[in-house]
C-alpha positions as CSV (number, residue, x, y, z in Angstrom):
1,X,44.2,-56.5,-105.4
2,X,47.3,-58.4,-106.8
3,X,46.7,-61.5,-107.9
4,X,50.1,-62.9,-108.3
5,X,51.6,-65.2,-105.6
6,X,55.1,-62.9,-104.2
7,X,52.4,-59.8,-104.4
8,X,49.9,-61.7,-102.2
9,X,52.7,-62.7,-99.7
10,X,53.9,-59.0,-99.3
11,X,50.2,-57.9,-99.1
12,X,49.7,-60.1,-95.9
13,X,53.7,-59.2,-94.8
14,X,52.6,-55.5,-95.3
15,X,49.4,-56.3,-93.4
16,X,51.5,-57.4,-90.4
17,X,53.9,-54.7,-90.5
18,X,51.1,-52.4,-90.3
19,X,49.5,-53.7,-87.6
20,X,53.1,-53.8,-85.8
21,X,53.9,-50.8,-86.5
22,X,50.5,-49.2,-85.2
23,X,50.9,-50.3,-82.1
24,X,54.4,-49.2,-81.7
25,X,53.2,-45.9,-82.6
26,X,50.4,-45.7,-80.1
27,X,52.8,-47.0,-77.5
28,X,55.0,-44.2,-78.2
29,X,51.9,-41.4,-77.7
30,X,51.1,-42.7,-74.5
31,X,54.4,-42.4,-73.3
32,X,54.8,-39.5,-74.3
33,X,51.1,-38.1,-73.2
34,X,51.4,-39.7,-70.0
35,X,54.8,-37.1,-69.1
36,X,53.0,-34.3,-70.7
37,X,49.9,-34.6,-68.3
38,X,52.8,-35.3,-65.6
39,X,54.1,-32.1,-66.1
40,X,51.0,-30.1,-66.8
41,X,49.6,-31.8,-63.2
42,X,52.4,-30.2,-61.8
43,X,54.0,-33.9,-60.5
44,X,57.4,-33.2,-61.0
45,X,58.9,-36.5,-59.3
46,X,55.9,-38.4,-61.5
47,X,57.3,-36.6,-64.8
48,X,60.8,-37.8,-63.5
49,X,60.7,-41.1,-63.2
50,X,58.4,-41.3,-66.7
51,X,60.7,-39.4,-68.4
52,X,63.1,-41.9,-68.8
53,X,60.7,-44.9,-69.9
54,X,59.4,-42.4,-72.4
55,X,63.2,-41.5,-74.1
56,X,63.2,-45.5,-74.3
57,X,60.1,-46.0,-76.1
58,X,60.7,-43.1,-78.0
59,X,64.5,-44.6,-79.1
60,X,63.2,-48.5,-79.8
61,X,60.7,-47.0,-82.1
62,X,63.0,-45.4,-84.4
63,X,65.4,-48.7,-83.7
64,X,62.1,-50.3,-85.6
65,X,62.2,-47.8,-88.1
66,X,58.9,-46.8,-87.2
67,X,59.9,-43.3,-87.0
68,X,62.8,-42.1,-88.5
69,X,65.9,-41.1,-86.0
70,X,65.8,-37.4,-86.6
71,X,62.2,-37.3,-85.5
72,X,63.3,-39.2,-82.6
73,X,65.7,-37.2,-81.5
74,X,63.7,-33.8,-81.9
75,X,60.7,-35.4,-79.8
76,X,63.3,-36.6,-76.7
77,X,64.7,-32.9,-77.5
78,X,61.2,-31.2,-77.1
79,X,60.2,-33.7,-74.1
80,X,63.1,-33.1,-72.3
81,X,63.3,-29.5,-72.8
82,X,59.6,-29.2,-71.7
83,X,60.5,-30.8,-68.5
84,X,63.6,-28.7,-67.6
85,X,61.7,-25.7,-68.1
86,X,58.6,-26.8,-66.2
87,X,60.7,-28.3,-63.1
88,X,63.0,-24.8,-63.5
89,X,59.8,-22.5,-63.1
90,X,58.3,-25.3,-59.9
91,X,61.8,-24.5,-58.3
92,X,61.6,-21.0,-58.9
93,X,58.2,-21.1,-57.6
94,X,58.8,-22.9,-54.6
95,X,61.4,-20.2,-53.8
């Protein structure tokens, strides 16, 4: 370990960060797991009204810099697509 004063203080700043930046990171999983199941369950109105909380994590956490905006973008794309085509085949279903 450093030993020198400014290295210690990033140490404990990168310590923090971490630890930030962890829990943004699970926050984002379970936001996004939670409108997968949704969707796998079958609860379309459920996956609905998640959806849009999830886009919002999703976006804040690359607004962090937690993940990087292109990854962003390609998990709302993925998300969103996955939700169109599951509530497309329930309608089709239903028909």
């Amino acid at each position: 370990m450093a030993n020198h004063v400014q290295a210690l203080k990033r140490y404990r700043q990168n310590q923090k960060h971490q630890e930030r930046n962890r829990a943004r990171k699970s926050q984002l999983k379970t936001a996004v797991r939670r409108v997968h199941d949704a969707i796998a369950a079958g609860n379309m109105e459920e996956a609905a009204k998640i959806l849009p909380e999830a886009v919002k994590v999703i976006r804040k956490t690359a607004s962090a810099g937690v993940i990087h905006n292109n990854q962003a973008s390609r998990r709302v794309s993925r998300l969103v697509k996955a939700f169109n085509k599951a509530s497309t085949t329930t309608t089709e279903a239903a028909n």
